[in-house]
MDAnalysis code that builds the backbone (N, CA, C; Angstrom):
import MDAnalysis as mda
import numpy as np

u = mda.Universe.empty(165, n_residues=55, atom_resindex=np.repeat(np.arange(55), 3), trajectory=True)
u.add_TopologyAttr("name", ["N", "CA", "C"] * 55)
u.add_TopologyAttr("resid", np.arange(1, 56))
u.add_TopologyAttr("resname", ["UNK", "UNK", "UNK", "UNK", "UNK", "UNK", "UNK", "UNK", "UNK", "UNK", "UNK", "UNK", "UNK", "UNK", "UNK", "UNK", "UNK", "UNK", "UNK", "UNK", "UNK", "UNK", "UNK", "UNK", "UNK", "UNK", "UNK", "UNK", "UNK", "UNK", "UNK", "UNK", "UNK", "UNK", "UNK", "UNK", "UNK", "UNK", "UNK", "UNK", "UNK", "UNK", "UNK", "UNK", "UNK", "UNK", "UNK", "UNK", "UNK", "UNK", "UNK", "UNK", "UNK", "UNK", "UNK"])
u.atoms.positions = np.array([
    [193.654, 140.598, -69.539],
    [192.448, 140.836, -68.762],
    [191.255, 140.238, -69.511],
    [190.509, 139.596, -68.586],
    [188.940, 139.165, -69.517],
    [188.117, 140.012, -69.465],
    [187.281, 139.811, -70.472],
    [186.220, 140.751, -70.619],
    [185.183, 140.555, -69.467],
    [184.453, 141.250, -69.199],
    [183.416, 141.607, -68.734],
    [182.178, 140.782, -68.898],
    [181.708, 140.065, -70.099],
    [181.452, 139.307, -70.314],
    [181.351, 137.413, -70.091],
    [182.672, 137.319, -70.039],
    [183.554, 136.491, -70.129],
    [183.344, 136.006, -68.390],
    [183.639, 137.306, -67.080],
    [183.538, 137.127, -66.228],
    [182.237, 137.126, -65.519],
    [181.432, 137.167, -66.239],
    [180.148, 137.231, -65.655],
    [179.357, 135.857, -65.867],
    [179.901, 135.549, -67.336],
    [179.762, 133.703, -67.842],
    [180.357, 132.777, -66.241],
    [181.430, 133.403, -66.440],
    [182.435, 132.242, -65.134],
    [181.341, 132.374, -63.593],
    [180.791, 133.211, -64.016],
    [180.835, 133.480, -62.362],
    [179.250, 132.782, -62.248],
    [178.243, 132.818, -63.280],
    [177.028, 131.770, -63.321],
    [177.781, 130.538, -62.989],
    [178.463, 130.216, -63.962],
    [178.781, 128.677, -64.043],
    [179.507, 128.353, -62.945],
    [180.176, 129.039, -61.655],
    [180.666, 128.586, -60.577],
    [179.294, 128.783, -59.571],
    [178.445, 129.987, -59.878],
    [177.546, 130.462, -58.572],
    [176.932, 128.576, -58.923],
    [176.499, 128.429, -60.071],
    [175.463, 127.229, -60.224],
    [176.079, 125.825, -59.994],
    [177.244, 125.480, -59.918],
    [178.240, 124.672, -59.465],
    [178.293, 124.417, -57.798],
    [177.979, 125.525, -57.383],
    [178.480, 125.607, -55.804],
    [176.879, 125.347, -55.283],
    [175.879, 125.910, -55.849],
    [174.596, 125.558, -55.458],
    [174.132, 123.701, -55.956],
    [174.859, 123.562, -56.752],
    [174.796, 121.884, -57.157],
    [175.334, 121.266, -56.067],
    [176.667, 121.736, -55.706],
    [177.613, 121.083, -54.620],
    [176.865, 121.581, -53.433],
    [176.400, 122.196, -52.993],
    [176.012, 122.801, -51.974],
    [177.902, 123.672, -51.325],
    [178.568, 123.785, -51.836],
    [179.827, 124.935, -51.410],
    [179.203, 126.148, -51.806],
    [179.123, 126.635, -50.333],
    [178.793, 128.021, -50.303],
    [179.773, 128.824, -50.700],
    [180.974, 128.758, -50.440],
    [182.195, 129.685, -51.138],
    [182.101, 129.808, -52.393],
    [181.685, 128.385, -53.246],
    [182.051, 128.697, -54.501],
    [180.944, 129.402, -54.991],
    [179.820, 129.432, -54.406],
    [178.588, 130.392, -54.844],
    [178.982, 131.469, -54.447],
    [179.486, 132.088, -53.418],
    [180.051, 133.284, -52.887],
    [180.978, 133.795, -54.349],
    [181.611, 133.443, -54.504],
    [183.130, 133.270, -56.117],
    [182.049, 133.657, -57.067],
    [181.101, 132.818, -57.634],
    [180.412, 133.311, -58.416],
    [179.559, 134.276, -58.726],
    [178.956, 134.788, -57.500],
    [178.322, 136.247, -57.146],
    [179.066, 137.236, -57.681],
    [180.669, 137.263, -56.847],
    [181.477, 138.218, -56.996],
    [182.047, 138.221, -58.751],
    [182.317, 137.536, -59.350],
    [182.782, 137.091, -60.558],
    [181.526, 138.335, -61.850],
    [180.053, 137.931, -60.827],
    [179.191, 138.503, -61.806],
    [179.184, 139.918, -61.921],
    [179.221, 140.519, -60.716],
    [179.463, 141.828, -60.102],
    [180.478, 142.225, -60.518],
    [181.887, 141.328, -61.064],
    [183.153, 142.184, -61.569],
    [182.665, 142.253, -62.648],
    [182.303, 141.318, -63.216],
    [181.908, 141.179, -64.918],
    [180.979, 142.561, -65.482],
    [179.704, 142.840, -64.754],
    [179.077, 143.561, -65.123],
    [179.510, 145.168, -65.053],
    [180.573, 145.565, -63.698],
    [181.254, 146.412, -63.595],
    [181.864, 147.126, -64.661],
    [182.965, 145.416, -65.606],
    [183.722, 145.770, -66.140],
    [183.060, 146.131, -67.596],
    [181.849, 145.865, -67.710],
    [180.968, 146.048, -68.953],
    [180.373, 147.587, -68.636],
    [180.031, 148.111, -67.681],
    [179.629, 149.621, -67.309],
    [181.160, 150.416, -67.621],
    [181.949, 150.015, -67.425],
    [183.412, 150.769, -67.444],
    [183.894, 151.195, -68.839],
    [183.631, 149.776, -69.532],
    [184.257, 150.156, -71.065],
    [183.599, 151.017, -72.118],
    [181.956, 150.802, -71.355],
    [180.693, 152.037, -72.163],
    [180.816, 153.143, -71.651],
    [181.129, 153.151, -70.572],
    [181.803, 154.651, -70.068],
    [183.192, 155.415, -70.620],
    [184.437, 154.053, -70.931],
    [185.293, 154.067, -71.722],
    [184.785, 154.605, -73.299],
    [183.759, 154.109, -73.670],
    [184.217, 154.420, -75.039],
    [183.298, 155.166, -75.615],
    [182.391, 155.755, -74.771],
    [181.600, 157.192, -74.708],
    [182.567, 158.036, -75.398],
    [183.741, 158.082, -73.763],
    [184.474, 159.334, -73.614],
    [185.453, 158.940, -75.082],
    [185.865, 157.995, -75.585],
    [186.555, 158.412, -76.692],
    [185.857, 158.504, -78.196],
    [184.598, 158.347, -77.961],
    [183.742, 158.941, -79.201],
    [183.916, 160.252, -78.959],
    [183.316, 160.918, -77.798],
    [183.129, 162.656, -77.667],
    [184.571, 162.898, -77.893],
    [185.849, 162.515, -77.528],
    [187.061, 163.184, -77.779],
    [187.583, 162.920, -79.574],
    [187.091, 162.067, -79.964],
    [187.593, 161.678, -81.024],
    [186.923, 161.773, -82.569],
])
């Protein structure tokens, strides 16, 4: 799995690709890419909250 990070990089560099090309899909791809990315960065601080307080 990629990081959160990682997917939020990909997903500029396709949103800004597809706005170069004018492909709206691939700007669509890159929106979504950023939105997983940042998700997956809220998840793991939520992740590793809970295993400071347990641990």
């Amino acid at each position: 799995m990629t990081g959160g990070k990682t997917d939020e990089a990909k997903g500029r560099v396709k949103e800004a690709a597809g706005a170069l090309t004018g492909n709206e899909k691939l700007k669509r791809e890159g929106k979504v890419d950023q939105v997983v990315g940042k998700a997956k960065q809220k998840v793991k601080k939520v992740v590793d909250k809970v295993k400071n307080a347990l641990g």
